[in-house]
C-alpha positions in Angstrom: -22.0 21.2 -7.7 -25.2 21.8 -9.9 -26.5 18.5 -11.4 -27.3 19.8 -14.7 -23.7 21.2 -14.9 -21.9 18.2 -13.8 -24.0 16.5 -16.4 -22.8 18.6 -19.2 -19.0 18.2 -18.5 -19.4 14.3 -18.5 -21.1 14.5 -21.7 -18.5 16.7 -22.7 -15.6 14.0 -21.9 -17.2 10.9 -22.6 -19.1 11.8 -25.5 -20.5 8.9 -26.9 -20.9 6.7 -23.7 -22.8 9.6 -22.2 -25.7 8.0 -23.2 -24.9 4.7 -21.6 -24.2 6.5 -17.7 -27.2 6.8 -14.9 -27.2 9.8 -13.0 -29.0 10.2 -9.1 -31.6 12.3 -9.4 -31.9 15.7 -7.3 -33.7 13.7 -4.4 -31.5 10.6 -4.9 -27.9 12.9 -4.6 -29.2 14.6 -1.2 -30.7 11.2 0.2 -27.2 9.8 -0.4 -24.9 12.6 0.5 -26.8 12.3 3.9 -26.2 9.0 4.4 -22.3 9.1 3.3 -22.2 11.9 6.1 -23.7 9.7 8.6 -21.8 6.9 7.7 -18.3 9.2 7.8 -19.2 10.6 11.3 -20.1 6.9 12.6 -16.3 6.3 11.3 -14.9 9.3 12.8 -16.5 8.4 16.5 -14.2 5.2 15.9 -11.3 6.8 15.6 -11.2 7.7 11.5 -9.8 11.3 10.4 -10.5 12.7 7.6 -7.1 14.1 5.7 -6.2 15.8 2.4 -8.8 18.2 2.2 -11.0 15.7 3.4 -10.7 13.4 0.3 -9.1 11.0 2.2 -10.8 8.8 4.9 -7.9 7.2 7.1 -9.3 4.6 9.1 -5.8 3.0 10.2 -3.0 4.4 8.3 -2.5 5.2 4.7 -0.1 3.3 2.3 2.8 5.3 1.2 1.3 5.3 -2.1 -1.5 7.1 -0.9 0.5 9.4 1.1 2.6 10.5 -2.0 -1.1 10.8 -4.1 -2.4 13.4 -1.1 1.4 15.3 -1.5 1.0 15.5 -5.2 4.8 15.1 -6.3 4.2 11.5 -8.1 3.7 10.9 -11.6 0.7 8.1 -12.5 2.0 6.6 -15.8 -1.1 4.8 -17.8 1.2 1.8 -19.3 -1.2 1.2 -21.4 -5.0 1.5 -22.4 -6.2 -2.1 -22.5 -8.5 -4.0 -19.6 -9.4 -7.8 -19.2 -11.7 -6.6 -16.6 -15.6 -6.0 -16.9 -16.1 -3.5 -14.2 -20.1 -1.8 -14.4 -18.2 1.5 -13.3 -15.6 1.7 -15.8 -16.6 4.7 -18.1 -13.9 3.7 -20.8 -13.4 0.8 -23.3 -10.3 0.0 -22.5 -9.5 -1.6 -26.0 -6.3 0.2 -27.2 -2.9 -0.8 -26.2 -1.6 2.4 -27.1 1.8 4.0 -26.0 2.4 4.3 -21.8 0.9 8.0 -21.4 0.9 10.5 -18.6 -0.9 14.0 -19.1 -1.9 13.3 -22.7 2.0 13.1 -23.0 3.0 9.9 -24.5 6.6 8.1 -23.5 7.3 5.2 -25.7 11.0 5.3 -25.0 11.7 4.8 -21.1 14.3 7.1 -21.2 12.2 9.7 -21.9 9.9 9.2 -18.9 12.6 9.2 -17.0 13.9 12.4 -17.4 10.7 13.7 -16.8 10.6 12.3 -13.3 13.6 14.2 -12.6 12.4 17.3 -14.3 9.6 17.5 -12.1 11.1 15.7 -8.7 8.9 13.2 -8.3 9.2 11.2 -5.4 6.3 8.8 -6.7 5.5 6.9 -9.5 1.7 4.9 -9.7 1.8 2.6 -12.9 -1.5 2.3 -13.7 -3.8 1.5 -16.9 -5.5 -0.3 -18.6 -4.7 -3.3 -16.5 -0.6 -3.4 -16.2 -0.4 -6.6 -16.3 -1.6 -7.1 -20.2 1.9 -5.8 -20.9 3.8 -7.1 -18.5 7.4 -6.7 -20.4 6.5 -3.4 -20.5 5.8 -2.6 -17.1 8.8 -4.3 -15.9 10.9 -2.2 -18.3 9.3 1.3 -16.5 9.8 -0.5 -13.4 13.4 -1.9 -13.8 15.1 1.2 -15.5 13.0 3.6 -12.7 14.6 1.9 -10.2 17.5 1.3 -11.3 18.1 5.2 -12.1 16.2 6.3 -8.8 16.4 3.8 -6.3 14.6 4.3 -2.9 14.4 8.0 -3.5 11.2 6.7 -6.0 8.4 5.1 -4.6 6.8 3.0 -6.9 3.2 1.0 -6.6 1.1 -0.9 -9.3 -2.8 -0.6 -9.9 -4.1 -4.1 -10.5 -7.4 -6.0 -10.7 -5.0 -8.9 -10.3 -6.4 -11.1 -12.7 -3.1 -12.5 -14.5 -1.3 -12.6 -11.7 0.9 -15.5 -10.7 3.3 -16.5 -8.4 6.1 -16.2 -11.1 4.8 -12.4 -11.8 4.9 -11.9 -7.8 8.5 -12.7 -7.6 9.5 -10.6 -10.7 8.1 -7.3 -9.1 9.6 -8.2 -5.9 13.2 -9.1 -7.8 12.4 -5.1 -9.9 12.2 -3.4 -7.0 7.6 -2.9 -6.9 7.1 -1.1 -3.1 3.4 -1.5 -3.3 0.7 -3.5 -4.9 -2.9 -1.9 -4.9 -5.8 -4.0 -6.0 -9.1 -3.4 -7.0 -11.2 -6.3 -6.0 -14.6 -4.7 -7.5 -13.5 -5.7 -10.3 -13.2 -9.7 -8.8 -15.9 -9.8 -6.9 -14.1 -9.1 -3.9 -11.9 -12.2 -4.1 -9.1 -12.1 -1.6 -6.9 -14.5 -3.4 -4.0 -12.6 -5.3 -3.7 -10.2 -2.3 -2.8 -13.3 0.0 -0.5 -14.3 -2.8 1.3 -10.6 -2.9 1.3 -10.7 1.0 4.7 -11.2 2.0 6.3 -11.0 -0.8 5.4 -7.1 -2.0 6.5 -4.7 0.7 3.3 -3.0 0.8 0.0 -4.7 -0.1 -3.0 -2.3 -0.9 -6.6 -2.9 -1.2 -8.6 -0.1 -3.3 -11.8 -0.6 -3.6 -14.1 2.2 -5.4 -17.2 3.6 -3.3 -20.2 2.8 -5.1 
């Protein structure tokens, strides 16, 4: 895609933080598109494939989160819009609690939300944010009452940096019915230990870590 053009649409969405991003120049974008081939094809002679419209780069086997993300019948629900994370990469504030929001559509009432995962025949359900956790009462309610409406035929996983997390907080997804736990360590400096913590206890543990 042309630079210049890609530049215009972020100024476009981000508007005021446009000034604050750093963009590769011409040189910079072809030295390191070369050397993300190079280091896909090394993968690939290991025994990595390349699925999804080579988005996705499977180097054992994806988590069934991921696997409902490349099918595209899940619904990612942004429980809210606030962060206690300080991640470089974030292009965002993160500063407003605001309502749990998917498609610019907002569902304050969980009701609501969860007729539209039956409108649509979801099969997936990513609760994401913000950071999840800064309203935990209200992620357990999506949780609880998606569950308990849907039960195995909905598949649901929770974005985390994993800051707030406790043992206590483990047991309560476990108890609501959570299938997978994804993590972002970039934004802990790679610190393994919340995942140990949701080992064993969370059916599926997921580590997501943003290329950078």
């Amino acid at each position: 895609m042309n630079s210049e053009l890609t530049k215009e649409r972020n100024k476009e969405e981000y508007k005021a933080f446009f000034q604050e991003m750093k963009f590769a120049s011409d040189e910079e974008t072809q030295e390191y598109r070369l050397n993300r081939d190079k280091l896909i094809d090394d993968l690939i002679a290991l025994g990595a494939k390349l699925d999804y419209g080579n988005t996705k780069l499977d180097c054992q086997s994806l988590s069934p989160g991921c696997l409902k993300c490349g099918s595209g019948d899940w619904s990612c629900l942004f429980v809210n819009g606030i962060c206690n994370g300080t991640c470089f990469y974030c292009p965002t504030t993160q500063n407003d609690k605001s309502q749990p929001t998917t498609h610019t559509m907002e569902f304050p009432n969980v009701s609501d939300y969860l007729e539209y995962i039956e409108l649509f025949k979801f099969t997936g359900v990513g609760l994401s944010g913000g950071e999840p956790l800064l309203t935990l009462d209200r992620t357990l309610e999506f949780l609880t009452e998606i569950k308990t409406n849907f039960g195995d035929s909905i598949h649901i996983w929770l974005y985390t940096n994993g800051i707030k997390l406790t043992e206590e907080i483990v047991k309560k997804f476990k108890d609501n019915g959570l299938d997978e736990i994804r993590f972002d360590l970039g934004a802990v400096n790679y610190n393994l230990d919340k995942v140990r913590m949701a080992a064993g206890q969370i059916q599926t543990v997921t580590v997501e870590i943003l290329a950078i």
